[in-house]
PyMOL commands that place a pseudoatom at each C-alpha (Angstrom):
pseudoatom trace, name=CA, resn=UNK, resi=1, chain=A, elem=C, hetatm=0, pos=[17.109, 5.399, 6.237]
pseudoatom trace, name=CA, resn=UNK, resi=2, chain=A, elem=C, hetatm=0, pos=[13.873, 5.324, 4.303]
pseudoatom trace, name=CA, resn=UNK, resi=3, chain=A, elem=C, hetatm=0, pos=[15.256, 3.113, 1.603]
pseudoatom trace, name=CA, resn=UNK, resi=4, chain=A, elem=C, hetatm=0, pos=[16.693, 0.144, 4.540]
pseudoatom trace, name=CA, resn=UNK, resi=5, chain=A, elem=C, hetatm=0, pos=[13.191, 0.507, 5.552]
pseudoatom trace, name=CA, resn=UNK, resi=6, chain=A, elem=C, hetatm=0, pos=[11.781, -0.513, 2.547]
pseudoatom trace, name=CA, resn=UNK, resi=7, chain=A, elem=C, hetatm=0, pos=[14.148, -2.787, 1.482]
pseudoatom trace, name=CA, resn=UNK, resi=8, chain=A, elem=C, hetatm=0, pos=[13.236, -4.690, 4.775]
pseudoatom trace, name=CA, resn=UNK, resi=9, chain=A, elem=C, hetatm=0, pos=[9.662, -4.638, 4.118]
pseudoatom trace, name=CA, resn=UNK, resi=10, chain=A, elem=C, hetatm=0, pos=[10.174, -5.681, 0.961]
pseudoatom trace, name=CA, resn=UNK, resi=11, chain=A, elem=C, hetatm=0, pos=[12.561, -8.461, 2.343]
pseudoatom trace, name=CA, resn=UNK, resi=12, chain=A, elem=C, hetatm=0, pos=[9.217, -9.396, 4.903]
pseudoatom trace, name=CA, resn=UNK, resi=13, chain=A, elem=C, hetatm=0, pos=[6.673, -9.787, 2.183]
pseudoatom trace, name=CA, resn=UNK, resi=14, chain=A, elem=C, hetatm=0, pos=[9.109, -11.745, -0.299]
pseudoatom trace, name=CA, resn=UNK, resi=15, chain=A, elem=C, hetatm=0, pos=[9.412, -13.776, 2.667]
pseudoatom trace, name=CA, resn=UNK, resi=16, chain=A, elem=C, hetatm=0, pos=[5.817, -14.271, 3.309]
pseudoatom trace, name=CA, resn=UNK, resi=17, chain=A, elem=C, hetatm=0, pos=[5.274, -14.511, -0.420]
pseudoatom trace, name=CA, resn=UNK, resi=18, chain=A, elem=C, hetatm=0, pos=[7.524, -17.349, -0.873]
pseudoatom trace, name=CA, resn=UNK, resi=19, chain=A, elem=C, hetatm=0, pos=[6.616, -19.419, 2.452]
pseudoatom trace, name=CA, resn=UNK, resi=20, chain=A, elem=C, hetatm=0, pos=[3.059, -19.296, 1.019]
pseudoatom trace, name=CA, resn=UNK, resi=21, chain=A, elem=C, hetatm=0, pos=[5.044, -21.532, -2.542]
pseudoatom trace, name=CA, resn=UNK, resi=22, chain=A, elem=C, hetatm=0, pos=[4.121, -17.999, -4.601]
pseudoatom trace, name=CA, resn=UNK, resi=23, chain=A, elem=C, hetatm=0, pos=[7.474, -17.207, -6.981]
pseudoatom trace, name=CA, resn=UNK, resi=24, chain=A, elem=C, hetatm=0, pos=[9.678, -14.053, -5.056]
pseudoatom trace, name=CA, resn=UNK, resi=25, chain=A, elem=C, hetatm=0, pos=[9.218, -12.331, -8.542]
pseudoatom trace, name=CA, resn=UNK, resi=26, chain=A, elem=C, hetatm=0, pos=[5.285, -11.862, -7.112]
pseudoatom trace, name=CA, resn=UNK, resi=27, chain=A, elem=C, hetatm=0, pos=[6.636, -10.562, -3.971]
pseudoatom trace, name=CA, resn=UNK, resi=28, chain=A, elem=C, hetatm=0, pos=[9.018, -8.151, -5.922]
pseudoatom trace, name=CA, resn=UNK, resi=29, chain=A, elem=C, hetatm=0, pos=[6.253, -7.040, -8.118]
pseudoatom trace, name=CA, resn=UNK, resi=30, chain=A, elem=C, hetatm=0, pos=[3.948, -6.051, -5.354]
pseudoatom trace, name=CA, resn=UNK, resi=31, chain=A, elem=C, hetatm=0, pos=[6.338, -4.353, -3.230]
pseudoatom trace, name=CA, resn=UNK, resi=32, chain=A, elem=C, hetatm=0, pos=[7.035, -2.406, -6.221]
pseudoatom trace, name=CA, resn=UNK, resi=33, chain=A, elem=C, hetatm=0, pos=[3.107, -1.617, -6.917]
pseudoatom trace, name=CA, resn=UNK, resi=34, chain=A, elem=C, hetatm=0, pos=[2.555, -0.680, -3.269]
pseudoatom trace, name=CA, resn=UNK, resi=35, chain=A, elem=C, hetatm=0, pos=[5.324, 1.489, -2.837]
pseudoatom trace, name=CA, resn=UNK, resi=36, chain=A, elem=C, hetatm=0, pos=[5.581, 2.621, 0.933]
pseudoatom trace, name=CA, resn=UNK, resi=37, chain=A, elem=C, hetatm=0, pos=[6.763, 0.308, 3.991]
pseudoatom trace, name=CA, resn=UNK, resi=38, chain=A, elem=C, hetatm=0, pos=[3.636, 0.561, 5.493]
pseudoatom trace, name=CA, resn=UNK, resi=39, chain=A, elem=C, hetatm=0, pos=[1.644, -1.038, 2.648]
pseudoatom trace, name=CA, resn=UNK, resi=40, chain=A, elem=C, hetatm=0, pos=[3.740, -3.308, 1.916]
pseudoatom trace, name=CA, resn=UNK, resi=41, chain=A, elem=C, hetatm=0, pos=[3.938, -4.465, 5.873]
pseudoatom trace, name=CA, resn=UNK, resi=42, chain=A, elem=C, hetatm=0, pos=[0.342, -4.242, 5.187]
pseudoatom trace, name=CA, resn=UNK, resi=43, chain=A, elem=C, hetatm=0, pos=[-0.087, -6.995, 3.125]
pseudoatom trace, name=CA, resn=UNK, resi=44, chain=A, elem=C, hetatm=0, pos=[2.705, -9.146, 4.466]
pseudoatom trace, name=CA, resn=UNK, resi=45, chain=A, elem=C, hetatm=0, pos=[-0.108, -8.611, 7.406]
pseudoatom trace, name=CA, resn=UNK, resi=46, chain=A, elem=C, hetatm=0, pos=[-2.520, -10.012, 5.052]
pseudoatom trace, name=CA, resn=UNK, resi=47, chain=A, elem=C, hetatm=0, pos=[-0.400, -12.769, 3.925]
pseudoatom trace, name=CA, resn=UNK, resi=48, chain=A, elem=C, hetatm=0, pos=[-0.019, -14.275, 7.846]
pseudoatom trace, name=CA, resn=UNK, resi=49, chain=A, elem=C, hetatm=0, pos=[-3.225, -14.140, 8.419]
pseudoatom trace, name=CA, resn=UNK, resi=50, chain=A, elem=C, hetatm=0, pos=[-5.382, -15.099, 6.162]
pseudoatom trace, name=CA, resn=UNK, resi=51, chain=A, elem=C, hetatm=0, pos=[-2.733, -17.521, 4.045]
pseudoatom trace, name=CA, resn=UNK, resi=52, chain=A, elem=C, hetatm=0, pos=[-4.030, -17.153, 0.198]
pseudoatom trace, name=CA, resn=UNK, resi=53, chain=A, elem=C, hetatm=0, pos=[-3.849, -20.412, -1.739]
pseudoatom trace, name=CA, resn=UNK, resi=54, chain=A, elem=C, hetatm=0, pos=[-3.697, -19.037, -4.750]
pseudoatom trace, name=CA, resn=UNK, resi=55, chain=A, elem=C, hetatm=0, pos=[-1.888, -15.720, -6.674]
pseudoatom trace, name=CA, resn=UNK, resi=56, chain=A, elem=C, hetatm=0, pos=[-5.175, -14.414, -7.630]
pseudoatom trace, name=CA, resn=UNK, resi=57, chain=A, elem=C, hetatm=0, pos=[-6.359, -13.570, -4.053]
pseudoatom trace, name=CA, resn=UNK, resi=58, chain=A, elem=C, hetatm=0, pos=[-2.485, -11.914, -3.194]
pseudoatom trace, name=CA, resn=UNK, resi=59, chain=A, elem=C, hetatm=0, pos=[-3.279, -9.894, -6.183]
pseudoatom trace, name=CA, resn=UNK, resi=60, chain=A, elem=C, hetatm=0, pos=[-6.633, -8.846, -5.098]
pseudoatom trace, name=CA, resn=UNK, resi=61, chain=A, elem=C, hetatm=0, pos=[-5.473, -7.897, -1.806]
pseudoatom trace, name=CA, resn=UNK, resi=62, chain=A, elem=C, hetatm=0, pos=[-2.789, -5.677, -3.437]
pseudoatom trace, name=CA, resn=UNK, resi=63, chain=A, elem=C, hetatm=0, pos=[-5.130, -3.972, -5.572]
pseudoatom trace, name=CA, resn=UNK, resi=64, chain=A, elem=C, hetatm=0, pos=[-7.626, -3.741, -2.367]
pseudoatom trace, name=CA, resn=UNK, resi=65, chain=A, elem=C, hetatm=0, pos=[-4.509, -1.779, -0.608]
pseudoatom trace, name=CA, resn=UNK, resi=66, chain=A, elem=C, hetatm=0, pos=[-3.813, 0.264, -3.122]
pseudoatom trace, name=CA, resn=UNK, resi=67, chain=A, elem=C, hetatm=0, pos=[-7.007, 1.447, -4.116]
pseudoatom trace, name=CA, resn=UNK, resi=68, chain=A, elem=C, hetatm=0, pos=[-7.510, 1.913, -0.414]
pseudoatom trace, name=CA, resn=UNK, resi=69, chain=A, elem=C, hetatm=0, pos=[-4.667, 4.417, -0.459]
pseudoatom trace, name=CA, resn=UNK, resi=70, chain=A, elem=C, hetatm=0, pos=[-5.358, 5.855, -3.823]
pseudoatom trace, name=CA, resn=UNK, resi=71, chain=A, elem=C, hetatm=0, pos=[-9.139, 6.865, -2.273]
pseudoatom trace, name=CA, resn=UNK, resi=72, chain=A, elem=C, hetatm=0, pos=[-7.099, 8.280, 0.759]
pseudoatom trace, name=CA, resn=UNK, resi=73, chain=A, elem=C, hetatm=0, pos=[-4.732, 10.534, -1.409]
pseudoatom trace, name=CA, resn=UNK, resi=74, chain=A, elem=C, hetatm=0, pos=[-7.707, 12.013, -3.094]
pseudoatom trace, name=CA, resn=UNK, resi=75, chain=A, elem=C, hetatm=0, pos=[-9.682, 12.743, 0.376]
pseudoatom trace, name=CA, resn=UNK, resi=76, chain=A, elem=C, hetatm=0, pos=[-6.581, 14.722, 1.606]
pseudoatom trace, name=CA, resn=UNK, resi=77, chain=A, elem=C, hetatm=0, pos=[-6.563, 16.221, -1.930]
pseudoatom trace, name=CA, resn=UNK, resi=78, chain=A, elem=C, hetatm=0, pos=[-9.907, 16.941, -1.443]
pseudoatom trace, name=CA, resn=UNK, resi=79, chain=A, elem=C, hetatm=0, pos=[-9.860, 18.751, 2.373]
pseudoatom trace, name=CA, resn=UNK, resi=80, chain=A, elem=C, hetatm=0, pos=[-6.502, 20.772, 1.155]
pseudoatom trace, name=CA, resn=UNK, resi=81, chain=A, elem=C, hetatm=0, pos=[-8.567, 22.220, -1.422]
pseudoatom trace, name=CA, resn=UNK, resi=82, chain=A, elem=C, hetatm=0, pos=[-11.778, 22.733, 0.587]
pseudoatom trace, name=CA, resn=UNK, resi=83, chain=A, elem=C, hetatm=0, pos=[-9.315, 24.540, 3.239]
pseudoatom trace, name=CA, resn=UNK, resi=84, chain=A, elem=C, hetatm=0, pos=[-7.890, 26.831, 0.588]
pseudoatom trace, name=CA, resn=UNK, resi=85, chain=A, elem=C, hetatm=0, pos=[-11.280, 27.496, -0.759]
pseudoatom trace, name=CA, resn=UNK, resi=86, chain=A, elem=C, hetatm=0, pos=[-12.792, 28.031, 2.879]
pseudoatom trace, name=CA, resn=UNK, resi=87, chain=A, elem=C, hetatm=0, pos=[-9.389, 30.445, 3.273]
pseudoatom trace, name=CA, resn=UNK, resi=88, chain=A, elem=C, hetatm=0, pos=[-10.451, 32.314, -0.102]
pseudoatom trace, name=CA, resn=UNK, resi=89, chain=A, elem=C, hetatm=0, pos=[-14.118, 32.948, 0.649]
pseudoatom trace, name=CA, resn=UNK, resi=90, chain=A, elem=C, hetatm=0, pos=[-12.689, 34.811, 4.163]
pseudoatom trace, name=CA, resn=UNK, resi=91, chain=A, elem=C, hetatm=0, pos=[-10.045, 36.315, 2.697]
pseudoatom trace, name=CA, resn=UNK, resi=92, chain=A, elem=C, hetatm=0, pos=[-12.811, 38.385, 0.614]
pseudoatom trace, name=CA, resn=UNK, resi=93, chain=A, elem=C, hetatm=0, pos=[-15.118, 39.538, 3.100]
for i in range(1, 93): cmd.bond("trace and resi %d" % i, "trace and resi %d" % (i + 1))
show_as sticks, trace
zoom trace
């Protein structure tokens, strides 16, 4: 089920990609860098709305996404290990 779903994300932002005269190959590439459906319907998001001329500003909007979610991962990383800390120090008294 997961894998349709990306596949038809994927199919979305090629789509987009292409109707905006960028190569699919772009499209491929980017699905492949974002990862998850939701990034990748993400930036097809991106790609409607604002309508990049050129493959520079796709690109930076990928990279703006994923550093987005990389600085999310490491938050959660961050309050898991405050938790387990927090569970540590009251485990002791």
């Amino acid at each position: 089920m997961a894998s349709q779903e990306w596949f038809q994300a994927k199919s979305e932002l090629i789509a987009e990609i292409t109707a905006l005269n960028h190569p699919a190959e772009l499209g491929e590439l980017i699905a492949r860098q974002l990862g998850s459906p939701k990034a990748i319907r993400r930036m097809s998001s991106y790609l409607r709305q604002v309508k990049p001329r050129n493959a520079e500003e796709v690109v930076d909007e990928m990279l703006a996404i994923s550093s987005e979610i990389d600085a999310w991962h490491k938050k959660k990383e961050s309050e898991h290990a405050n938790a387990r800390y927090n569970e540590y120090l009251q485990d002791r008294d």
